[in-house]
KENU-805716 format. One line per field, with one value per residue (C-alpha): chain; residue in one letter; x, y, z. Coordinates in Angstrom, 2 decimals. Layout:
% KENU-805716
kette c(A; ...)
rest c(A; ...)
u c(X; ...)
v c(Y; ...)
w c(Z; ...)
//
This chain:
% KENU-805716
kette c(A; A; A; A; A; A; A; A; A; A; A; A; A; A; A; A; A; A; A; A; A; A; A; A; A; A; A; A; A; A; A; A; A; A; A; A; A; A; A; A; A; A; A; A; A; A; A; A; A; A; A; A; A; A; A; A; A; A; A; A; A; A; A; A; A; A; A; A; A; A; A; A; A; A; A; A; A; A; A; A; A; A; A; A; A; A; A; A; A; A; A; A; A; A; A; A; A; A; A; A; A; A; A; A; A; A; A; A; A; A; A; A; A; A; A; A; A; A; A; A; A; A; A; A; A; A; A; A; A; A; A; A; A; A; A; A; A; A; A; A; A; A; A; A; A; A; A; A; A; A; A; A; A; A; A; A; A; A; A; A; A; A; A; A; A; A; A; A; A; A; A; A; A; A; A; A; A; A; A; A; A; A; A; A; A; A; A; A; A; A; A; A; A; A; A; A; A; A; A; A; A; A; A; A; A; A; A; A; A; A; A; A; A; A; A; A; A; A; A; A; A; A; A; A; A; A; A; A; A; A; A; A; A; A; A; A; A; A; A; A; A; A; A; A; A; A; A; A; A; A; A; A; A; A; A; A; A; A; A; A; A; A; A; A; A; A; A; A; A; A; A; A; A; A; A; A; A; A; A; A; A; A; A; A; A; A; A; A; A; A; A; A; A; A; A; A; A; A; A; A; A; A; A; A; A; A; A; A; A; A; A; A; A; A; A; A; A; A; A; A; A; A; A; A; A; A; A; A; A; A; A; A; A; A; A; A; A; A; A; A; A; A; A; A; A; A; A; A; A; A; A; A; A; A; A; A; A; A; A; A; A; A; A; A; A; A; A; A; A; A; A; A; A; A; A; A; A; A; A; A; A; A; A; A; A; A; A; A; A; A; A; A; A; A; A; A; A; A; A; A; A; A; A; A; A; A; A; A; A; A; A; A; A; A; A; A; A; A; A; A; A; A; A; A; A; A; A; A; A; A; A; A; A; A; A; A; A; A; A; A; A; A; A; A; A; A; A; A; A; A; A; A; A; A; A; A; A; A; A; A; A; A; A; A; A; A; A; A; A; A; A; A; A; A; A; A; A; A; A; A; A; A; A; A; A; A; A; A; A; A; A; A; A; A; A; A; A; A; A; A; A; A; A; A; A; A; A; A; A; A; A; A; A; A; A; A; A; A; A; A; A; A; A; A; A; A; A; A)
rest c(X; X; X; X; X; X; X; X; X; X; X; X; X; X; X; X; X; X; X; X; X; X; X; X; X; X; X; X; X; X; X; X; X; X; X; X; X; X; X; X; X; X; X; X; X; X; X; X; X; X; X; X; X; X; X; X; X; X; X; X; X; X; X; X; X; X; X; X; X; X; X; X; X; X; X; X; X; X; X; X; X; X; X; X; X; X; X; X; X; X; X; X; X; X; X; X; X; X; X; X; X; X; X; X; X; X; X; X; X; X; X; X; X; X; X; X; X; X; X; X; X; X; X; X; X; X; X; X; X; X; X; X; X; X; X; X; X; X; X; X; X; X; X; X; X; X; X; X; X; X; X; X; X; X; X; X; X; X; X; X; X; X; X; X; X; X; X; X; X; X; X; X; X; X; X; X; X; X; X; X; X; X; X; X; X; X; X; X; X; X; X; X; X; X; X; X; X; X; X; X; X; X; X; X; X; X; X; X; X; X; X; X; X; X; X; X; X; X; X; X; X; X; X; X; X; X; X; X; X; X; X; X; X; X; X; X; X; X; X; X; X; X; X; X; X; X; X; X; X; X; X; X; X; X; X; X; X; X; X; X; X; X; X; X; X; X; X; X; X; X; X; X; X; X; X; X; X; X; X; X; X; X; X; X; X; X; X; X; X; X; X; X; X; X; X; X; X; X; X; X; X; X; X; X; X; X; X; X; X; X; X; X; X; X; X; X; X; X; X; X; X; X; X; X; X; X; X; X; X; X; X; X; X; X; X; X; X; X; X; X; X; X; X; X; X; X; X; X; X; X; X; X; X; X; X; X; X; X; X; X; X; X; X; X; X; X; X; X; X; X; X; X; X; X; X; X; X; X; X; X; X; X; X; X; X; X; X; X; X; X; X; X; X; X; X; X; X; X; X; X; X; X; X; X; X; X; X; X; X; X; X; X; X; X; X; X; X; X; X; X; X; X; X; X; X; X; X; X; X; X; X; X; X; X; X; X; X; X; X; X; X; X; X; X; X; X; X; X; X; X; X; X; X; X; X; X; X; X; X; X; X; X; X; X; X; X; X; X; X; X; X; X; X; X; X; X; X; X; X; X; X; X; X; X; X; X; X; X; X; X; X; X; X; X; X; X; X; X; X; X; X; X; X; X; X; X; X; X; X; X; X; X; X; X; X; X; X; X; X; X; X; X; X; X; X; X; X; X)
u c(-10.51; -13.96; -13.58; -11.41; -14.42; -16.83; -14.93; -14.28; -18.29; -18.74; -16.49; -18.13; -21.60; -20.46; -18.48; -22.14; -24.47; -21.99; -21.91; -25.14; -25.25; -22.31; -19.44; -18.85; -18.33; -15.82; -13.81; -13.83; -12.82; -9.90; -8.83; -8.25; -6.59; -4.37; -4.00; -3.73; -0.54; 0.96; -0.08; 1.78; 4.61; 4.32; 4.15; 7.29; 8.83; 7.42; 9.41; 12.28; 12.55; 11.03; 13.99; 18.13; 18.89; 22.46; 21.95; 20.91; 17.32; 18.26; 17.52; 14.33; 13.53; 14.90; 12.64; 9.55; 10.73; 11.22; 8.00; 5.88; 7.99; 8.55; 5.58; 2.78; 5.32; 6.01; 2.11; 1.00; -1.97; -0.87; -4.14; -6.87; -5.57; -7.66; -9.33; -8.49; -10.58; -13.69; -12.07; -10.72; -14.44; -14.93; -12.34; -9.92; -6.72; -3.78; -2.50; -5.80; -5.76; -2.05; -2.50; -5.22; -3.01; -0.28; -2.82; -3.95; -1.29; -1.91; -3.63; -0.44; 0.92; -1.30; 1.00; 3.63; 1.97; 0.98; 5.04; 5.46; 3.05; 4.67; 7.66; 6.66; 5.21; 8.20; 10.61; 7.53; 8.35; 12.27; 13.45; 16.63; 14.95; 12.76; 9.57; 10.18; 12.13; 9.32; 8.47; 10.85; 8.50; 6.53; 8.92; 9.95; 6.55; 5.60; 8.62; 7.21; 3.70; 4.91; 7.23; 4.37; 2.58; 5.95; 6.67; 3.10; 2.44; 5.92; 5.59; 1.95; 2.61; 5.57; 3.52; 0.54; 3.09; 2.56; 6.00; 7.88; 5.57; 8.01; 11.08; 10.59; 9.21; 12.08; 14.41; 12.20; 12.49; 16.55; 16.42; 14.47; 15.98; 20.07; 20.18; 19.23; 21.48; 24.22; 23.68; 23.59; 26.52; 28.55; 30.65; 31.87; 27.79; 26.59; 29.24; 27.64; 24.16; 24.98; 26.22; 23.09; 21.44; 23.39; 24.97; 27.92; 25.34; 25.88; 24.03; 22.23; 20.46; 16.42; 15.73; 19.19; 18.79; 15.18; 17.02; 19.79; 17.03; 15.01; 17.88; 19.30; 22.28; 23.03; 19.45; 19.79; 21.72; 19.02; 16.11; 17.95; 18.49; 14.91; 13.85; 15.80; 14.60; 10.79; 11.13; 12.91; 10.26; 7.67; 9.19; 9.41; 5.89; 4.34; 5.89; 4.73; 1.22; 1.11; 2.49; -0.20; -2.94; -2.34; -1.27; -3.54; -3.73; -5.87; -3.15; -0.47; -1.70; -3.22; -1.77; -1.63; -3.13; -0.36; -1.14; 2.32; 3.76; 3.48; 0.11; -0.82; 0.63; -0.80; -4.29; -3.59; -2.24; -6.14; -7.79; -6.49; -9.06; -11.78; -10.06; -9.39; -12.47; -14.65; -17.87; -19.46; -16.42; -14.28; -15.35; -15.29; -11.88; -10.51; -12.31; -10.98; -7.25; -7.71; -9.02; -6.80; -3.21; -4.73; -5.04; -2.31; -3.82; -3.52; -0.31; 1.74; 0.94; 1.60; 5.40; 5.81; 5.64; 8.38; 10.30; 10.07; 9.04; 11.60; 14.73; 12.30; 13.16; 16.04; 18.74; 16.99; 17.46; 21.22; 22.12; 25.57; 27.72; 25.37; 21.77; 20.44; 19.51; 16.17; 12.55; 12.48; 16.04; 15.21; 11.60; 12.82; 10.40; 7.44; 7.54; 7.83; 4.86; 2.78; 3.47; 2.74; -0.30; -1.14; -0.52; -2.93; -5.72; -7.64; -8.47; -8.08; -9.67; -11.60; -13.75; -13.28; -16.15; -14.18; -13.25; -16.43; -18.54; -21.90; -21.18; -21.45; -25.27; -24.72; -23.69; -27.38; -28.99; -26.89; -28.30; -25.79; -25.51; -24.13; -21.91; -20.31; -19.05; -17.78; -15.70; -14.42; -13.42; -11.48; -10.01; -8.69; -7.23; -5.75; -3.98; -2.19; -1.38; 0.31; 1.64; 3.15; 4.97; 6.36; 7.85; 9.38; 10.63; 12.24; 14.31; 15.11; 16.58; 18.50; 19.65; 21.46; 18.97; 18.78; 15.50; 15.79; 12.50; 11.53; 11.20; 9.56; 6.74; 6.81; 6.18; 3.48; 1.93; 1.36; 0.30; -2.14; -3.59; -3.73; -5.24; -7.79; -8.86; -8.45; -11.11; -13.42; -13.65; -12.87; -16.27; -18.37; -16.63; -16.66; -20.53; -21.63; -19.09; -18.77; -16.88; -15.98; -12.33; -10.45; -8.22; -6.47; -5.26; -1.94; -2.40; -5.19; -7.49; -8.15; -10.67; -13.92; -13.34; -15.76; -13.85; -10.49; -11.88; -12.99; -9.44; -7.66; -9.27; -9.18; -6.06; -4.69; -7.16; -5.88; -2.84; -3.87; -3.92; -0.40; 1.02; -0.22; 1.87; 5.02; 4.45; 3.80; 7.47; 9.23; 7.68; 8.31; 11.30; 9.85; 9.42; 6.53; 4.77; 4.70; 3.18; 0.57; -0.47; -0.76; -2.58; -4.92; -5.33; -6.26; -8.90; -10.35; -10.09; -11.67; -14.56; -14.73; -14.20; -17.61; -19.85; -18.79; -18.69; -22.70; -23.52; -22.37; -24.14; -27.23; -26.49; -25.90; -29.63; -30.69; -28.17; -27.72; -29.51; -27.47; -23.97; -24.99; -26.38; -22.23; -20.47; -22.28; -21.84; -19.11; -16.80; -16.20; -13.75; -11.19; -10.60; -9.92)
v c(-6.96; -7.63; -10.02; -7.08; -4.20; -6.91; -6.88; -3.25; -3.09; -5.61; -3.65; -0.40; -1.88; -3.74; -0.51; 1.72; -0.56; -0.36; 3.29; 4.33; 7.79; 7.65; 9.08; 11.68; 14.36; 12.89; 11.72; 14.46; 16.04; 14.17; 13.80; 17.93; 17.96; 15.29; 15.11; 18.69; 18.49; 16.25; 18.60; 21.43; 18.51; 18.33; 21.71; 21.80; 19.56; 21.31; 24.67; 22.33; 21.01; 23.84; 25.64; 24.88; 21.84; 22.17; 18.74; 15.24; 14.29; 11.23; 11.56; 12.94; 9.66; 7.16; 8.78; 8.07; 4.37; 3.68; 5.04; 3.03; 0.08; 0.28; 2.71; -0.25; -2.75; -0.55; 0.07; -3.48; -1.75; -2.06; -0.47; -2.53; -5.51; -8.73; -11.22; -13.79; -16.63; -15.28; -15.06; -18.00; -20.01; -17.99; -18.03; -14.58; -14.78; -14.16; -11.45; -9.82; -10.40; -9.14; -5.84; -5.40; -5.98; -3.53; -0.80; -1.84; -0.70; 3.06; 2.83; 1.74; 5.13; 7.90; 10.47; 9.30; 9.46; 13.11; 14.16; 12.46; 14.78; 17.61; 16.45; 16.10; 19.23; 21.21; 19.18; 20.32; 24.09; 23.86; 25.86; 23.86; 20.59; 19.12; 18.43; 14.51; 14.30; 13.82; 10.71; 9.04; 9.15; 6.72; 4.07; 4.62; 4.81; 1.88; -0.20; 1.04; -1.00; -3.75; -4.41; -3.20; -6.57; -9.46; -7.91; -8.08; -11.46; -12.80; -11.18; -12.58; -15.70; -16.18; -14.87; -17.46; -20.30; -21.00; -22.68; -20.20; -17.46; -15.84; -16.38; -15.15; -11.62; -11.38; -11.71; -9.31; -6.75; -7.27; -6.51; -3.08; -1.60; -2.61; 0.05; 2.47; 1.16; 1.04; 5.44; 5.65; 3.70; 3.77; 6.74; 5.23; 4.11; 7.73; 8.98; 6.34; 7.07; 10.37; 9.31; 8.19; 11.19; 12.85; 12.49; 9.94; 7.32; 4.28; 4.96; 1.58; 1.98; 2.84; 5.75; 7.37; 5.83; 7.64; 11.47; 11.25; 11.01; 13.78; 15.37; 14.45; 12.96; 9.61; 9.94; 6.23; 4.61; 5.60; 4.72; 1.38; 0.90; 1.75; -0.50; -3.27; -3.07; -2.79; -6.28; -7.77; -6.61; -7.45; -11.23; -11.02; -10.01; -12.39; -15.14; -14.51; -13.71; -16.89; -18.74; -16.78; -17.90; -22.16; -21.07; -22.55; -20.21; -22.40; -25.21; -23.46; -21.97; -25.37; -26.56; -30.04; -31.13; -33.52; -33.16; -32.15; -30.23; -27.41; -26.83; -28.21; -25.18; -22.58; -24.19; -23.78; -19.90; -19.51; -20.93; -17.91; -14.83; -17.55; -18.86; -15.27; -13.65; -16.22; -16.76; -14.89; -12.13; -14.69; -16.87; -13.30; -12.55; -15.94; -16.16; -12.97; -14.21; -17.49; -15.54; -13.11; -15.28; -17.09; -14.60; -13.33; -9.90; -9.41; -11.01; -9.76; -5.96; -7.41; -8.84; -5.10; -3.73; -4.76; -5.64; -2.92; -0.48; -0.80; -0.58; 2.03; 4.79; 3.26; 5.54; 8.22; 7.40; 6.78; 9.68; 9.14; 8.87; 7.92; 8.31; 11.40; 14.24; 14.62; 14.53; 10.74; 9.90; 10.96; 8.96; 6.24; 3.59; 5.81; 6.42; 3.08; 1.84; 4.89; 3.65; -0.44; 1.27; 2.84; -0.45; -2.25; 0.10; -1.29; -4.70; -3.44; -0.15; 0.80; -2.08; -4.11; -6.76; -6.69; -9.66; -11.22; -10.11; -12.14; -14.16; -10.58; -11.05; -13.59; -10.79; -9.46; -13.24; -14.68; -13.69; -11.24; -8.16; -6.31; -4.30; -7.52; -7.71; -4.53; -4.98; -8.00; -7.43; -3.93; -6.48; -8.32; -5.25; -4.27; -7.68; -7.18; -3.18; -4.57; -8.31; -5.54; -3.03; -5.75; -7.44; -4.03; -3.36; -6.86; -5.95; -2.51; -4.61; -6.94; -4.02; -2.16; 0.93; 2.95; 1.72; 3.58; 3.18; 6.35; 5.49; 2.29; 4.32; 7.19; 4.73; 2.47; 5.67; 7.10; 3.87; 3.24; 6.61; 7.04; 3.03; 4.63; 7.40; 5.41; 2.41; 5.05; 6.96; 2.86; 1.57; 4.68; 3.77; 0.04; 0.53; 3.31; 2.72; -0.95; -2.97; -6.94; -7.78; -10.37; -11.86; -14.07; -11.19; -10.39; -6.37; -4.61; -2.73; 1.22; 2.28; 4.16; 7.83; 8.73; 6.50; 8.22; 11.83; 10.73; 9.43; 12.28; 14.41; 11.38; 11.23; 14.49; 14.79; 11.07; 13.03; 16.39; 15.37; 13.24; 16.64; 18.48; 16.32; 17.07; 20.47; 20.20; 18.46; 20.85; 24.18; 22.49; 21.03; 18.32; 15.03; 14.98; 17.07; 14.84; 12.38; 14.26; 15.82; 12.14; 10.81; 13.39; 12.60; 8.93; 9.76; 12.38; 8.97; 6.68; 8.61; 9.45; 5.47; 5.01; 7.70; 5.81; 2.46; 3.46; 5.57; 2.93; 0.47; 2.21; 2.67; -1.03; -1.45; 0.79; 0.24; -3.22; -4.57; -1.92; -3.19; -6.70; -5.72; -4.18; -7.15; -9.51; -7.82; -8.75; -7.23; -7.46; -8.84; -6.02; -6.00; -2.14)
w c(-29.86; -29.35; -26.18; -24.50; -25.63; -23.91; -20.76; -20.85; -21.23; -18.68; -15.81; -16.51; -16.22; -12.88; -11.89; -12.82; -10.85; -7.75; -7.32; -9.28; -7.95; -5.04; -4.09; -7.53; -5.50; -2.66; -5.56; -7.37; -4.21; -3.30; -7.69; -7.10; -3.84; -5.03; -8.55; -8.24; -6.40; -9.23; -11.48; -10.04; -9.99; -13.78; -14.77; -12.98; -15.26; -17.70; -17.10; -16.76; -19.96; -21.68; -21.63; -22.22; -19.94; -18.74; -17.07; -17.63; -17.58; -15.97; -12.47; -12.81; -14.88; -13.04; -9.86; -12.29; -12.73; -9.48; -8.30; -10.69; -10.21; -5.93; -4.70; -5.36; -4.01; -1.01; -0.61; -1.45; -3.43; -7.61; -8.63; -11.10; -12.70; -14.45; -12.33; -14.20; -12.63; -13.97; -17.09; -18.12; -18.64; -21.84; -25.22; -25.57; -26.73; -24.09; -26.26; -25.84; -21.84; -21.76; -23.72; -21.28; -18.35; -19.58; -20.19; -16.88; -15.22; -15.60; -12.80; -10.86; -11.20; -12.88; -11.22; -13.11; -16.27; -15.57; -14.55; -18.13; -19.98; -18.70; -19.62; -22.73; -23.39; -22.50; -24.67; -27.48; -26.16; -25.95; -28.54; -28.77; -29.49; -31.72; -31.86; -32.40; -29.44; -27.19; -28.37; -26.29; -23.81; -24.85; -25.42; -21.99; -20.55; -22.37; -21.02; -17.59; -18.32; -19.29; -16.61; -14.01; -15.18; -14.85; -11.82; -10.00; -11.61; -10.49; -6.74; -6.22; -7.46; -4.74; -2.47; -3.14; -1.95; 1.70; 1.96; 0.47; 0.82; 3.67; 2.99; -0.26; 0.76; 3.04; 0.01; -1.81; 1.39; 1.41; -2.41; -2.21; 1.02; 0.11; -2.67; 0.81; 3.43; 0.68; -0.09; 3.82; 4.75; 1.87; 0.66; -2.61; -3.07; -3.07; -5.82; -7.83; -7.06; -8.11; -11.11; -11.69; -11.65; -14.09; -17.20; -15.98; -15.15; -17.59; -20.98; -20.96; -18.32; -19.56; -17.88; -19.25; -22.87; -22.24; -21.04; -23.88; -26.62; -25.72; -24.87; -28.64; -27.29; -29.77; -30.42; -32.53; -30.17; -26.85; -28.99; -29.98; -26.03; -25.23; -27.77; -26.92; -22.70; -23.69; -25.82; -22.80; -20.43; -22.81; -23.18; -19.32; -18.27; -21.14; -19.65; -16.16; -17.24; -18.98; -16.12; -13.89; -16.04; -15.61; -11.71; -9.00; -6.17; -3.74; -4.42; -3.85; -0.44; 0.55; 3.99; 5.13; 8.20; 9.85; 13.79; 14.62; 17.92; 16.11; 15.10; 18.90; 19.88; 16.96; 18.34; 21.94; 20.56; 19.10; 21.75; 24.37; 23.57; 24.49; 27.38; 28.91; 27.78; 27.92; 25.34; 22.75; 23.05; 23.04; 20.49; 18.55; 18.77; 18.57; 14.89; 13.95; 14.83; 13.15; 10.08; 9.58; 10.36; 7.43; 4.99; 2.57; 2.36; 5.54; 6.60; 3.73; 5.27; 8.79; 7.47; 5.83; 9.05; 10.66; 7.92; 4.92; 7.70; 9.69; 6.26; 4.69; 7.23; 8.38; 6.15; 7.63; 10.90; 10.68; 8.54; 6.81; 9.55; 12.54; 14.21; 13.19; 14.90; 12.66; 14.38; 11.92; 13.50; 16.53; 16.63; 14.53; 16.47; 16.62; 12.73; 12.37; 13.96; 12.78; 9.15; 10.38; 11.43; 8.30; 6.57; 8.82; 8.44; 5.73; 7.62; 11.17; 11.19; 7.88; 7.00; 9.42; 8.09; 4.44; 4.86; 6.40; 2.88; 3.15; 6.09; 7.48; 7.94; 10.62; 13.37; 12.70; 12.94; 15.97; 19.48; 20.91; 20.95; 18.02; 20.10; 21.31; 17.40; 17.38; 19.89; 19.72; 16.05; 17.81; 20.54; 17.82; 15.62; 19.20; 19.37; 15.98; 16.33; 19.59; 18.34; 15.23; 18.19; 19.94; 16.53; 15.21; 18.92; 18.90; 15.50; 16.60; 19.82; 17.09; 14.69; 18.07; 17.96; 21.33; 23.19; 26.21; 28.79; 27.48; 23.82; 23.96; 26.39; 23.72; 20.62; 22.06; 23.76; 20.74; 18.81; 21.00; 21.24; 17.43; 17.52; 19.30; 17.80; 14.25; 15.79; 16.57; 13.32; 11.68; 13.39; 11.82; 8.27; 8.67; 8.95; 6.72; 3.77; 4.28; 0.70; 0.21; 0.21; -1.09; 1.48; -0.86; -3.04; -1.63; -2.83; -1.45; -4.08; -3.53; -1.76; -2.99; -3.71; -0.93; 1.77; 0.19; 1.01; 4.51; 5.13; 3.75; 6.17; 9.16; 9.36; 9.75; 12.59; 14.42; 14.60; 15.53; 19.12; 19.15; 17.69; 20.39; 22.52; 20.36; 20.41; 24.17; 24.99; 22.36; 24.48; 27.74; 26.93; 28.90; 28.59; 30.93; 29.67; 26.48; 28.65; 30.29; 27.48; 25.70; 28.82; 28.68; 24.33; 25.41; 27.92; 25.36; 22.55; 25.34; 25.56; 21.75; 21.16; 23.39; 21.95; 18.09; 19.61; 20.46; 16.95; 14.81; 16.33; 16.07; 12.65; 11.95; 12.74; 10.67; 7.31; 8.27; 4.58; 2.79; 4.72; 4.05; 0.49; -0.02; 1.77; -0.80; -3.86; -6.12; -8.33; -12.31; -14.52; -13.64; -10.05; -8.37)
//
């Protein structure tokens, strides 16, 4: 294993000169707040499988599966994972690259791993089980990994292919949401989801096999089971990782120019902003559209939004028998486009020159104003944020969901309110903790722990103000007070847009060789 200890040594170094003395304490901040919550999750699970279990362990691990397995999927972030163009110049092994992988892909789901550990140590405190029981676990936990890695090979290499690229995430969508409209629709589907979670679910299923054997239920039989599904994952995810290695992104996301009707009318689509806005803002915004249409980062967030946003929340929203009366079934669109907003927030509000890196130092060369960058690149997230509304609108219009005048003015009232509030905080972070993206990853990488902290408190704030406007309609009983209320939030976001709009550009002048210095530098073998 000495290629794998080189590029262990090689990420940590690359990792170390990055943040030399940054950042520590925000992410030790935001590891307690939120790590600590886990914690109390595990401890939890602790107490419940520290004492006599009456019921199945089942549930409880077929909720860990699916969150490792669907949570990165539903996030499009899977944590660190090999860059395996810089690594294929040199000679290691594929094993060596696949165990690294599958290791890789703790940092998928550390919660996970920490609900496991208390799980573990309660089945080593049960005083009806032994000791040896708890190793289940890792079987299980193991089968978990391994997966992780065929399934995020398999999805981004799908996703690489322009001519497939779509229909294949719509598939994907279908696939992840049916299980949900299924338990909301269908009576004889919940008995069976119930099942399940307890001890009638079918015994070959992993996460059961996993529950009866620290349970000490056919305790050769589940390990046989659990066995037998990590060798088929493992088979699985080797495969794809192999086929990932030969796979030729840039060839399979290669378009051919042919001159048709159709890219006439794409052209005449990105030659609008400059048309209506007219030169430099113009010729902003228009490169901004063209970019960003062309990157798989940020259109496979864009499709999520009205797609996997909409059939996410959508059992919610109808309840079992119809539209619920819930604040989520009640708001259906809102919630909707809050969480399409969420999802475009990396590229649209928090580094918005991500995806510029080193070109970035152009803005700072070219003769115009930097504020004319600004906001044309917050012109352009504008575009999208609304181009995303109108889309989920359109399929709440096709699904038969109520869109009275009154909720269409409620959801894109409050989408644009929180858009800007988000642009203004956005333009201070896009600035001051500025980071290179990838746009041909499909999955965005986590952000820094000090950008993490800053969000964690941003965003309850964004919505401090659209809550007041809730809380304004549910006193009044009035829907215009709602409105006023939310008029009143946008003037109060206008003016806080133009006192940012103004700091950060004052601080691009100053921190402009430190933002350029960040945009440029790369990462290591192991990309975050």
């Amino acid at each position: 294993m000495n290629q794998a200890g080189a590029i262990l040594w090689a990420q940590w170094r690359s990792t170390r000169n990055f943040f030399p003395r940054r950042g520590v304490g925000w992410t030790a901040f935001v590891g307690l707040i939120w790590y600590g919550f886990w914690a109390a999750a595990a401890f939890a699970v602790m107490l419940l499988t520290s004492s006599p279990m009456s019921t199945s362990l089942a549930g409880v691990f077929l909720v860990v599966f699916l969150y490792w397995q669907v949570v990165p999927v539903l996030m499009a972030a899977t944590g660190a994972s090999l860059d395996l163009r810089k690594l294929q110049a040199y000679p290691i092994p594929v094993t060596q690259l696949f165990a690294l992988e599958v290791m890789l892909r703790v940092t998928a789901a550390v919660e996970v791993i920490l609900v496991l550990t208390g799980a573990g140590i309660g089945i080593l405190r049960n005083p009806t089980l032994h000791p040896w029981n708890a190793l289940g676990l890792v079987p299980f936990a193991a089968f978990n990994l391994v997966l992780g890695v065929g399934l995020r090979d398999t999805i981004a290499r799908i996703l690489a292919r322009r001519r497939i690229r779509e229909a294949a995430f719509f598939l994907l969508i279908l696939s992840a949401a049916l299980p949900q409209l299924l338990f909301t629709r269908g009576r004889g589907f919940q008995g069976r989801f119930r099942a399940l979670m307890t001890r009638e679910s079918w015994p070959g299923w992993p996460w059961t096999a996993a529950a009866d054997f620290v349970q000490g239920h056919g305790s050769l039989r589940s390990l046989a089971i659990i066995l037998a599904w990590l060798a088929a994952a493992g088979v699985f995810s080797y495969w794809q990782f192999h086929r990932t290695i030969s796979f030729d992104v840039q060839a399979a996301s290669a378009r051919r120019s042919n001159g048709s009707a159709t890219s006439g009318v794409a052209e005449l689509f990105f030659r609008l902003p400059s048309m209506l806005l007219g030169d430099p803002l113009g010729a902003l915004v228009e490169k901004e559209v063209r970019f960003l249409t062309r990157s798989p980062r940020f259109r496979l967030v864009f499709l999520m939004g009205f797609t996997f946003g909409l059939l996410v929340w959508l059992p919610v929203a109808l309840g079992r028998q119809g539209p619920s009366q819930s604040f989520l079934g009640t708001n259906y669109l809102t919630v909707v486009c809050v969480y399409s907003l969420v999802l475009l927030s990396e590229a649209c509000f928090w580094n918005s020159f991500g995806f510029d890196r080193s070109a970035a130092q152009v803005y700072f060369l070219a003769p115009i104003p930097f504020s004319r960058v600004m906001i044309g690149k917050n012109l352009s997230a504008l575009f999208f944020i609304a181009l995303e509304i109108t889309m989920i609108t359109l399929v709440c219009g096709l699904l038969g969901m109520p869109l009275r005048p009154c909720t269409l003015a409620e959801s894109f009232g409050v989408a644009a309110v929180l858009s800007i509030l988000l642009l203004a905080a956005g333009n201070q972070l896009s600035i001051r903790q500025a980071r290179a993206m990838n746009p041909a990853a499909s999955f965005r990488s986590g952000a820094s722990g000090r950008t993490q902290a800053i969000l964690f408190l941003l965003w309850p704030v964004a919505f401090l103000p659209v809550g007041l406007a809730y809380l304004a309609r549910y006193a009044f009983a009035s829907e215009a007070a709602f409105f006023v209320v939310l008029a009143v939030d946008a003037a109060i976001g206008a003016v806080v847009y133009k006192l940012s709009l103004d700091s950060s550009v004052a601080a691009a002048e100053h921190l402009k060789e430190q933002m350029v210095t960040a945009l440029s530098r790369g990462e290591g073998p192991i990309t975050a």
